[in-house]
N, C-alpha and C positions, 0 to 999 in steps of 0.2 A: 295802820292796822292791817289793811292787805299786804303788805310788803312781809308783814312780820309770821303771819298766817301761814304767805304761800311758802316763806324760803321755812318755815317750820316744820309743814308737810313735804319739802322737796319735791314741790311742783315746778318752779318755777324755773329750777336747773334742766330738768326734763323737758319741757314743752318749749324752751328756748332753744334747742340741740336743734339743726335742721337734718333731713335725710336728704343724699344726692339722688338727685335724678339728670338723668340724659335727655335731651332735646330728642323729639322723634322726628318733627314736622314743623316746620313754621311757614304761615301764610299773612298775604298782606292782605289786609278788611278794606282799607280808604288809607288815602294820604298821611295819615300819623295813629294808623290805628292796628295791629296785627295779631294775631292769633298761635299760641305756642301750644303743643301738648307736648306731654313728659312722660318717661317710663324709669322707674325707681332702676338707679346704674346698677345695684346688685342683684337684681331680682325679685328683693323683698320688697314691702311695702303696700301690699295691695292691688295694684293695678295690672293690665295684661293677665297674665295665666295665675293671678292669684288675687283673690278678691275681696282680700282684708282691707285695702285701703275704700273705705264708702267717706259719702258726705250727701249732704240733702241738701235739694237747694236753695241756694240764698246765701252759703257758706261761704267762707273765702280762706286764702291762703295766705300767708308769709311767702315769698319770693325773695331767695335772697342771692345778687346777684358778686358772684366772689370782685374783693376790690374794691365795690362803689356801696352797699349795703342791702337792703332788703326793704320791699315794700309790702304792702296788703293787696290784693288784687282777687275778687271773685274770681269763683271757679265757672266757667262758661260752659262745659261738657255734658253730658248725659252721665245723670245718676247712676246710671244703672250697673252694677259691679263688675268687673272683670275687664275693663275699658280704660284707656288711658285718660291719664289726669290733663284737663282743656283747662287754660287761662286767656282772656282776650283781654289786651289792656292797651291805653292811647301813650304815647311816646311823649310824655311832659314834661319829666323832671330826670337829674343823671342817672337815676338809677334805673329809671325806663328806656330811656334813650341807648343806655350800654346792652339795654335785654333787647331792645330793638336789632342790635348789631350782633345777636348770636344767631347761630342756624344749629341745622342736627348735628348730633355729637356732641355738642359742649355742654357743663356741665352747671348745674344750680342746685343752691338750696333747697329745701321745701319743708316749711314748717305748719300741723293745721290736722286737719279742718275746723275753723275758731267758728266762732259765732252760733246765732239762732238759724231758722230758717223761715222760708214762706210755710205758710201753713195750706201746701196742696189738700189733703183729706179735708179738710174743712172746707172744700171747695165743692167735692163729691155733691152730684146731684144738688149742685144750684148752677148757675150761668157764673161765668168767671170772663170779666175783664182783666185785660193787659194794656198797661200803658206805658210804652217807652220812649224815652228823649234821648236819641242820641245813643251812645255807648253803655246804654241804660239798659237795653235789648239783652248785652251780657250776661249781665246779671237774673234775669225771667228767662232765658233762655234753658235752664236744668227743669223750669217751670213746665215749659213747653214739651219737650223730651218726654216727662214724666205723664202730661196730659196725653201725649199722643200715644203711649205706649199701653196705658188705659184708660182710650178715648169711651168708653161709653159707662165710666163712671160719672160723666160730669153732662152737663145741658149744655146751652150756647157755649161755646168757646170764642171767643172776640180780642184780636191783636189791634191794638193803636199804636203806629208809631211816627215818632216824628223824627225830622232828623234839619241841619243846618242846610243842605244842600246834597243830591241825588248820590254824588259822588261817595258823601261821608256816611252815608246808610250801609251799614253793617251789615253782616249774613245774605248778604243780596241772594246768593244763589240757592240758600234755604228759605231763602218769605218765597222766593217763586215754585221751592216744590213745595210749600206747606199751603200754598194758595192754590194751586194744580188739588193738592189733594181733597178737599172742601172738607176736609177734618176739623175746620175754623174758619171765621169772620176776617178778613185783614183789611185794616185799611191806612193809606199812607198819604203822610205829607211831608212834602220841605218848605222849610222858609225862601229859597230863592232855588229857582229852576236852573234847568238849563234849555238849548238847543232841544235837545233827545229827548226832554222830560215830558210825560202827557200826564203824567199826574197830577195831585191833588196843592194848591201852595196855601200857606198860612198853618196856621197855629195847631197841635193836635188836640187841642180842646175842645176846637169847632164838632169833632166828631160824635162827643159825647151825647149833647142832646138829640143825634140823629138817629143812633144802633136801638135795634128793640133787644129788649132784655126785661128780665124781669128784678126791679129795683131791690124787693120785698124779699126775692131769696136769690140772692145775688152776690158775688165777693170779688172786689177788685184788689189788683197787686198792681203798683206802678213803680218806677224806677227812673230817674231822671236827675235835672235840675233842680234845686230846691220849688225855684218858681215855676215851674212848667208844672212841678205834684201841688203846688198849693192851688193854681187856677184850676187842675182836675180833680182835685178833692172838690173845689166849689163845686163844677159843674154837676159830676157826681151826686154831690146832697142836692142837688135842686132837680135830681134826677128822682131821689127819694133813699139816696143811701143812707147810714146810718153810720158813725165814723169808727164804729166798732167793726165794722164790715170792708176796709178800704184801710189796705195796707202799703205801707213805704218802708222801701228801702234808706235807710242814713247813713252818709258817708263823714266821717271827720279824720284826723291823719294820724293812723292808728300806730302807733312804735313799738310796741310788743306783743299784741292779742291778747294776755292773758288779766288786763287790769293793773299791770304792778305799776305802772309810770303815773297814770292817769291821766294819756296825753289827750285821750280820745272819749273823757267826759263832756255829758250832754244834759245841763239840768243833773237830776237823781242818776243819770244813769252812765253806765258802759258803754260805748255803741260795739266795742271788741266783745262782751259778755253777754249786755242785755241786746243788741242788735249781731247785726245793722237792720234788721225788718224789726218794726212794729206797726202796732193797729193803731191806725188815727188817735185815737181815743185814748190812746194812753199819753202821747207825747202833743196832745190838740192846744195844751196852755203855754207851750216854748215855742211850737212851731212857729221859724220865719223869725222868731226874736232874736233880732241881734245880741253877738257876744256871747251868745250860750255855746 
């Protein structure tokens, strides 16, 4: 029935078509982790001096890399219009691994902005926790942008992130000016230190019961490992949250964005359509259930 839907409205031939963009910048994060922005090769598209291309955060992209195929990959940049399009993604599989190996100049698909978003303004004037595992930070990071650029809609502002080890912590050199600037709470851990490390070791759940915040009008967004959001959703409710208030991001291995495959069903749902963010509450009876 979707298949027959989309190709009937001629959506499906459209939203499959990628625009080229040009590589502007590429940096390395950690060991197999890096960071691409992109500016549309003709001009058009939105970004830089023209500012039709928007996305909210939480959105992600099609990346399609000529040759080897196309992946889904959030968009890691600042919202904000007229700014080049940021993707930060880990080096896993060939089609990563080949985007790993390009620099500026060369040229890629880009198909999108697909998905929902975090729901920033529902955040406005309550305390908003952040929690990320790892490469998880990516994805809350358009969050963060958006909070800083109207820090005094919102109360506490509170980053948790966790990471495998010191090395593989991501945006290193933005947590240390967003920590300089005391616009927000941050606090870090890794599971195994090193030499250099004076930080915090073990789990980023430990954090939870410590940060004051207020439970009662408060909204968390976490991004991670399945298992790392399901121990901080507990913590969370024993904290006093409420699972309508305590949002995850879902990841599944999305092949087209638009629903036609249905590769990237979850239980009821899309995670390309109805995610990748929803509220506890909606997905609280599959979470963690195997084979969904």
């Amino acid at each position: 029935m979707i298949h027959n839907n989309l190709a009937g409205q001629g959506v499906v031939s459209d939203l499959m078509k990628p625009s080229l963009f040009r590589i502007e910048s590429w940096k390395r994060e950690s060991p197999d982790v890096f960071t691409m922005s992109f500016l549309p090769k003709d001009g058009m598209g939105g970004v830089g001096e023209n500012p039709g291309f928007t996305f909210l955060p939480g959105q992600f992209n099609m990346i399609y890399i000529f040759g080897l195929g196309e992946v889904p990959i959030s968009i890691s940049g600042d919202p904000a219009p007229g700014l080049p399009l940021i993707h930060t993604t880990r080096s896993v599989g060939a089609v990563t691994q080949g985007m790993s190996l390009l620099r500026p100049g060369a040229e890629v698909g880009v198909r999108g902005p697909f998905g929902n978003h975090w729901p920033v303004e529902r955040a406005w004037d309550k305390d908003l926790i952040l929690v990320a595992g790892g490469i998880g930070l990516a994805p809350l990071r358009p969050v963060i942008y958006s909070v800083l650029n109207s820090r005094n809609k919102f109360g506490k502002v509170i980053l948790l992130i966790g990471s495998k080890t010191p090395s593989e912590m991501v945006f290193r050199g933005e947590l240390r000016d967003w920590d300089r600037s005391k616009l927000m709470e941050i606090h870090l851990t890794v599971d195994r230190g090193s030499k250099s490390w004076r930080g915090s070791l073990g789990v980023v759940t430990k954090f939870v019961p410590a940060i004051s915040f207020e439970p009662e009008n408060a909204l968390a967004m976490i991004c991670g490992p399945e298992v790392m959001m399901h121990f901080t959703i507990d913590a969370l409710k024993k904290r006093g949250m409420q699972p309508e208030d305590i949002y995850v991001s879902m990841e599944r291995n999305m092949k087209c964005a638009v629903g036609y495959y249905g590769h990237c069903q979850y239980g009821p749902h899309f995670i390309c359509k109805n995610g990748p963010i929803f509220p506890y509450s909606e997905i609280e009876g599959i979470f963690r259930e195997p084979e969904v």
